[in-house]
N, C-alpha and C positions, 0 to 999 in steps of 0.2 A: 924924584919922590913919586910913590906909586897913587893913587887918583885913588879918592876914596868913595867906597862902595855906599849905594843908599840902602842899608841897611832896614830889613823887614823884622818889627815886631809882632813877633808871634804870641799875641794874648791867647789866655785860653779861655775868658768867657764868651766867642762867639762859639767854640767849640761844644764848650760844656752846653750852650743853650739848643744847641740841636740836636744835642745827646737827652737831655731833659724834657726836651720836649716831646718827642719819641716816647720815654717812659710816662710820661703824663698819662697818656693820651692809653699806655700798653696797664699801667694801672687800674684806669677807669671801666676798663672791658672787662681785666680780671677780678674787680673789686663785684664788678655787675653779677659774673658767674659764680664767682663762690661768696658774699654776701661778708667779707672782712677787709679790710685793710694789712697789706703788709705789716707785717711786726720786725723790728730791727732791738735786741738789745743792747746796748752800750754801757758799759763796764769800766769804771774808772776809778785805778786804785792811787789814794793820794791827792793832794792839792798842788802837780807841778804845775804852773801857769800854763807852759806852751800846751799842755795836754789836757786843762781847762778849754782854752781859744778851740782848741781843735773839736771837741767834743760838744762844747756850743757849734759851731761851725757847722758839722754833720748834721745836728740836731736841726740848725732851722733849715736846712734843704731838705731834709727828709718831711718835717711840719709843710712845708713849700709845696710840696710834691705828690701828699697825701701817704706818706710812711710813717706808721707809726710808731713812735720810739719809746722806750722803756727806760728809762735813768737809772742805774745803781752805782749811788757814790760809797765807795769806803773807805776806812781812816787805811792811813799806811802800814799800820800795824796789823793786819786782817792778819790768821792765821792763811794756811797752802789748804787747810782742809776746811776752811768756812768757803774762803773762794772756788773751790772744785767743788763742793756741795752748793753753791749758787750756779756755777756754770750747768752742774745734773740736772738743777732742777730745768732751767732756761733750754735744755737740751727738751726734755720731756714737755715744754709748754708749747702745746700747738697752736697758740697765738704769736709766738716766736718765729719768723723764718731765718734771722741773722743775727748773730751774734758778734758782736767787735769788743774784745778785750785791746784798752789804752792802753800803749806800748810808751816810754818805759816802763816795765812796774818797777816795787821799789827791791834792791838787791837782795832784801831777806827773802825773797819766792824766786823760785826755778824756774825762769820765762817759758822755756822750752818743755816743762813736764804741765805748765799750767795751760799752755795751749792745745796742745795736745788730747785735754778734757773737753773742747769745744766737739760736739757732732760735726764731723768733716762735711757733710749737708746743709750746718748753717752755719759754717766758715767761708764769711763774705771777707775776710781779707786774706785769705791766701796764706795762711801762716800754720795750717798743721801738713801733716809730711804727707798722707796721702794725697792734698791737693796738691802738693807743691809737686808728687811726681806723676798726676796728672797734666799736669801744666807742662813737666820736661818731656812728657813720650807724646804731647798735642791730644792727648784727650780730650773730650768734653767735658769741661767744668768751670770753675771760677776763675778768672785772669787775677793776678796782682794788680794794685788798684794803681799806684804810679806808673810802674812801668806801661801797663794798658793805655795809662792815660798819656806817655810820653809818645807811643806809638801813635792815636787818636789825634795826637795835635801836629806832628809831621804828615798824616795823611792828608788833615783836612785841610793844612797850606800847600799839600799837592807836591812833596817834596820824597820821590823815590826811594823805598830804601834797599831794593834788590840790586846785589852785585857795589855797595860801599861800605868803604872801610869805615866802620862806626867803633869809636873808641869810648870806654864807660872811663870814668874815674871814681872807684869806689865799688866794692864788692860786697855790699849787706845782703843779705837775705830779703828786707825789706824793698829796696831797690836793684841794685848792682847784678845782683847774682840772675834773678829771677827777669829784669830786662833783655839778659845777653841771652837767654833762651828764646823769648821772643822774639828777640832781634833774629838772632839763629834760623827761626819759623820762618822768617820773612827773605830767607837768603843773604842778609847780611852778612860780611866778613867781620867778626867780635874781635876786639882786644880789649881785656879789662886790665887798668891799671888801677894798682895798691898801695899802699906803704913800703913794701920792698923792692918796688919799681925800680930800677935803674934810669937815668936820666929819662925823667917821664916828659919835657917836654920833647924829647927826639920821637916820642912815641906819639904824643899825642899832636904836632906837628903834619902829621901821615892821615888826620883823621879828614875825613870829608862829611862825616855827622860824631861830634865831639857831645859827650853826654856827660855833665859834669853832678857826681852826687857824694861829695867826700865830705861834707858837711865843714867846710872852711869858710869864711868869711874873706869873697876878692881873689881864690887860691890859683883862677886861672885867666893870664895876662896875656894881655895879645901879642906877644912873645911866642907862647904856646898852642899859638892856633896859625893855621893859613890859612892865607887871604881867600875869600870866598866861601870857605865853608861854613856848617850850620851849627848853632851851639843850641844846647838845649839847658840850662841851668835848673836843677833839680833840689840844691840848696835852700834851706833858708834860715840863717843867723841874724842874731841880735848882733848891731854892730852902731856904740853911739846913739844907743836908743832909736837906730832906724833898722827894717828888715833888710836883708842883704842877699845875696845869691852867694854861689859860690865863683862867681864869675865876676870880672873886674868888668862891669857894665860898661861903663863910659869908653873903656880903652879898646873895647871890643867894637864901637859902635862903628860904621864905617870902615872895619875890615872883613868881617863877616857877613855872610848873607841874608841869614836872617838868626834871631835868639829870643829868645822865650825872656821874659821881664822876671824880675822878685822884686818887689809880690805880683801877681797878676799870671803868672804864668802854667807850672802847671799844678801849682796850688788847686785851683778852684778844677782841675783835672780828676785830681784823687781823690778828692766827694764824689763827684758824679759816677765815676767808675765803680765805687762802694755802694750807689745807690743802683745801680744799673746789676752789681752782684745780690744783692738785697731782692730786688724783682725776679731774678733770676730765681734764687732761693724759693721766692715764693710762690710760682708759675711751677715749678717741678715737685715742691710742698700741697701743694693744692690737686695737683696731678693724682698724686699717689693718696688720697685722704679721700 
């Protein structure tokens, strides 16, 4: 029987708090110079709970932090031209530097033509297409806020990722796709696995940093990983009214090196990263004004 590993968890609020603090502090100097507080608006169409939680969540780090936030709730039923004539005007408001439209909306609006309305200047999440192909040619601009913050929590436990094979499970836009380009930036060897995957554990067995974001509840068992390597779980499901990874936590624990927890893991990553694009926003906003 193989001798089992002392397994390192990898939280991310030591992470997040030396990325926060950093901004505090890069805040306070530009709040000095130009006489306002960051503006972030948040946009949220619908009453889905988990995009409630999320939308409180961002709101009291950015309160925390000295970001000022803007609230606009709408029923589900908004019209595609009330919403794009809220996003113009928030475009035109110079007390704005970021704007975050809550993802899912609801199926009667075109996710893709409503984002797309955001000024690509205060798109702090990374979702219309000029940043996203800034992002693939390494331009300067906004990072995507998980995958950022996945990379952010392997560096900061000091865990290499030039020249390994890092395996994604899961190809979103939100996560998946826009990771593997980072990853790519970093010299990583990518493979992302899908739904059309062929025996995805033979695949995902080969990985040496295993990134799991398929949105499954337990979907990756320690069957599917080898001994030593690093798992990052990017999941997170309701499961028996507790939050869950995508990762079989427990059966993982002492065969891997180290993994990231749910909840705790890079949850509190993807705020900070959002707030870090948000400053960013407003430092280059301020610039040009």
């Amino acid at each position: 029987m193989n001798k089992k590993i002392d397994t390192l968890i990898m939280k991310g609020k030591p992470v997040s708090d030396k990325i926060i603090e950093v901004l505090v502090s890069r805040i306070e100097k530009l709040k000095e110079s130009s006489g306002r507080s960051p503006g972030l608006a948040v946009i949220l169409v619908g009453d889905d709970p988990a995009s409630q939680v999320y939308v409180r969540l961002k709101g009291k780090m950015a309160d925390k932090i000295g970001i000022e936030t803007y609230d606009y709730r709408l029923s589900s039923d908004v019209s595609f031209e009330e919403l794009s004539d809220l996003i113009e005007k928030l475009n035109q408001d110079s007390k704005i530097d970021g704007i975050l439209v809550q993802l899912p909306l609801p199926s009667t609006l075109n996710e893709t033509e409503i984002l797309k309305k955001v000024d690509p200047l205060k798109d702090v999440d990374v979702f219309h297409s000029e940043n996203f192909g800034k992002l693939s040619l390494k331009q300067p601009g906004p990072k995507s806020c998980t995958p950022a913050g996945v990379l952010e929590i392997l560096k900061f436990y000091d865990f290499p990722i030039e020249g390994k094979n890092v395996v994604i499970i899961g190809r979103s836009k939100i996560v998946g796709l826009p990771l593997s380009i980072l990853l790519l930036h970093e010299n990583a060897t990518v493979t992302i696995c899908h739904s059309r995957t062929e025996d995805i554990a033979e695949v995902t067995k080969r990985a040496d940093i295993l990134i799991a974001a398929v949105g499954r509840a337990n979907f990756v068992t320690a069957e599917m990983v080898k001994e030593g390597a690093i798992v990052v779980d990017v999941g997170t499901n309701r499961l028996d009214d507790k939050l869950v990874g995508d990762c079989d936590f427990a059966s993982l624990m002492g065969k891997v090196s180290a993994i990231t927890p749910v909840p705790g893991g890079v949850g509190p990553m993807t705020i900070s990263m959002l707030m870090v694009n948000t400053v960013n926003a407003f430092q280059d906003h301020i610039s040009v004004t």
